[in-house]
C-alpha positions, 0 to 999 in steps of 0.5 A: 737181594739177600744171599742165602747160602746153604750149609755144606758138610765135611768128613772123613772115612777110613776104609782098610788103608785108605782114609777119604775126604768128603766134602759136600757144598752148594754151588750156584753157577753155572747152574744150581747143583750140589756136588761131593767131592771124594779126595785121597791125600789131596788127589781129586778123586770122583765128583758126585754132582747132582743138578737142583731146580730153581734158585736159593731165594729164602730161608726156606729153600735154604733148608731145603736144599741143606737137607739135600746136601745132608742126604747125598753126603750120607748116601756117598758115606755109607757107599764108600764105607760099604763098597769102596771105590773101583779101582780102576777109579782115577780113569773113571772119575776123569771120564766122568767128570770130563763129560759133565764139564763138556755137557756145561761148556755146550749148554752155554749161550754162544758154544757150538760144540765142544770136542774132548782133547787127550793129554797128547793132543788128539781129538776123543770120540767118535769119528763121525763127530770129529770127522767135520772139525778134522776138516775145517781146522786141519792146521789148528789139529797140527799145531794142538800137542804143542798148544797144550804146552802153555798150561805149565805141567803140575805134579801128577800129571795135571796141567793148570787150568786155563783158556787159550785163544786158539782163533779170537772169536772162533775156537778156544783151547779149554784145560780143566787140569786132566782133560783138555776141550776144543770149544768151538764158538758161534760168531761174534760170541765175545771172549770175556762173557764166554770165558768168565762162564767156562772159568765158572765150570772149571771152578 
């Protein structure tokens, strides 16, 4: 089957001292989507993500959705150039972009749920939600702070990405970099399968 990979764009704007990378491009797992990333000196600053209906199957649809592509780079353009950007930015790009990886992770076939992990070890959210998993994997909560120790600590207070095996088959520790996800599997989900999907959200 032939592949048609539409066209992205890159550019850079210079708002006062600030001067942000923009670059926009096609992805097609997990699910099709066009996504600008907003950069500053090589930091990862906000991800505008934009979900797509149905696959890039012919030229067509290719230019179609290079089309979009061109739009949604110009639309991001002229907000930074007008507004800038919050400046309480990394916190929100983090939630943001914490949230939708979270929302992919739980759509995959063979996820129960997904829980949030901070960067000290503590289960996020409400406590209703937690509440059930505090419960069942009491000992697994004990032992998360020195967990995330084996994703090795990179400048700027990230961690490398990666999967641990919490419990085979059952619970997975997920690192995205600068957020952390408890995934919680259904059984006899198997390890590969749902591991190469994750790997794809955290890529």
């Amino acid at each position: 089957m032939a592949q048609f990979i539409p066209a992205g764009r890159t550019s850079a704007i210079k708002r006062g001292e600030m001067v942000y990378q923009l670059q926009t491009e096609f992805a097609r797992l997990p699910q099709p989507r066009i996504t600008t990333t907003i950069s500053s000196k090589g930091q990862v600053l906000r991800k505008v993500e934009k979900l797509i209906d149905g696959e890039v199957d012919s030229i067509e649809r290719m230019h179609e959705v290079e089309d979009v592509i061109k739009v949604q780079h110009m639309e991001v353009s002229r907000v930074i150039r007008e507004k800038g950007l919050p400046t309480d930015l990394a916190e929100t790009a983090g939630a943001s972009e914490s949230k939708i990886r979270s929302e992919q992770m739980r759509r995959l076939e063979g996820v129960q749920t997904v829980y949030t992990v901070s960067a000290d070890g503590k289960l996020v959210g409400d406590p209703e939600t937690t509440r059930e998993f505090k419960k069942l994997f009491k000992h697994v909560l004990r032992e998360l702070p020195d967990m995330l120790r084996v994703f090795a600590t990179l400048p700027g207070k990230r961690r490398e990405e990666g999967i641990y095996e919490v419990e085979p088959g059952r619970i997975l520790l997920v690192s995205g970099g600068s957020e952390f996800f408890l995934v919680l599997l259904e059984p006899e989900t198997a390890y590969d399968i749902i591991s190469a999907k994750i790997n794809n959200i955290l890529s």
